[in-house]
PLY file of the C-alpha trace (Angstrom):
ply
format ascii 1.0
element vertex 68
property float x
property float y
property float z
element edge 67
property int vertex1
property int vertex2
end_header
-38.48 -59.26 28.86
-40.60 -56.39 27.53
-43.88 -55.84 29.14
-47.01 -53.59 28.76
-48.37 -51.33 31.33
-51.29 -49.35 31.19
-51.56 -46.12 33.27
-54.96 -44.23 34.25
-55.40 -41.08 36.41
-55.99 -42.28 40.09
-59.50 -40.18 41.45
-57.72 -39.40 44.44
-54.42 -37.90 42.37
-51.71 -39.78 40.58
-51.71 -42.68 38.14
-52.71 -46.63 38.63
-50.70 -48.78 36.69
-51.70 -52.19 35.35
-49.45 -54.90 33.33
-52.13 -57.19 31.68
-49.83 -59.59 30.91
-49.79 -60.77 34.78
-52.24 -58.57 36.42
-50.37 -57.01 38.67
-51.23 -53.29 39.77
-50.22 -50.46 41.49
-49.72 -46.54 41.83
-47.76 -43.73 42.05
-48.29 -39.76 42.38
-46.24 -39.50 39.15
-45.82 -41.59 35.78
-42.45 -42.57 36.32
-43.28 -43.53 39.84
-45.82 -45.66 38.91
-44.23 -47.44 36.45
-41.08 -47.69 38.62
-43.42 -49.28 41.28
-45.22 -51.67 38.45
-41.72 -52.75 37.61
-41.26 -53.95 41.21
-44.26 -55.71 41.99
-44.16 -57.59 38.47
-40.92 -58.87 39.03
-41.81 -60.04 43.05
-44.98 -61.57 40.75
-42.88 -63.33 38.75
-40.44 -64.85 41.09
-43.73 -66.17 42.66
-45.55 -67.00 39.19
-42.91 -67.05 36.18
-44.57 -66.28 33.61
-44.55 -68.18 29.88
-43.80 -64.60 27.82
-46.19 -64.77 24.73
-45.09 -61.34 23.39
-46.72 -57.94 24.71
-50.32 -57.02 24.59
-52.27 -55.78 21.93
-53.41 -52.47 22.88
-56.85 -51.07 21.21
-59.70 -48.96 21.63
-63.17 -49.32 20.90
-66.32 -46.96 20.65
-69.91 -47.60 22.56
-72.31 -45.06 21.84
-73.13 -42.22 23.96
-76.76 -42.01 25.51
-77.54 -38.66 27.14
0 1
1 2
2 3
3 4
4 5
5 6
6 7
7 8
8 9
9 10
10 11
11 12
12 13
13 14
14 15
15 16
16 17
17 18
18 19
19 20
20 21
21 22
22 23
23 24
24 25
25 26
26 27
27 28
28 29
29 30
30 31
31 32
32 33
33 34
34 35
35 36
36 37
37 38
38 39
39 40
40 41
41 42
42 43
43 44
44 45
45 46
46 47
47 48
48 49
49 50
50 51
51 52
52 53
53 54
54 55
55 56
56 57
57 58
58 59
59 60
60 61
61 62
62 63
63 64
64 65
65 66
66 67
């Protein structure tokens, strides 16, 4: 099953990663880590919660406009 994960930098150092698919999220101090950890704690989510797989996310961006 292919899933998405989305990985920001974590204030304090490293990266937070989040699957959107089930909502599960974690971190690690590197981007392998934190997808290796992501990996783990979706599939402990999905023993708990299986999961009816839809396809992967749709991911976008969108503009709001600045005010200084």
């Amino acid at each position: 099953m292919e899933l998405s994960a989305v990985l920001t930098p974590a204030p304090e150092g490293g990266y937070i990663a989040y699957n959107p698919e089930t909502g599960t999220t974690t971190q690690g101090e590197t981007v392998e880590e934190a997808l290796s950890n992501l990996q783990e704690a979706t599939e402990l989510y999905l023993e708990e919660f299986p999961l009816s797989y839809r396809g992967p996310s749709l991911l976008t961006t969108f503009r709001i406009p600045n005010h200084a």
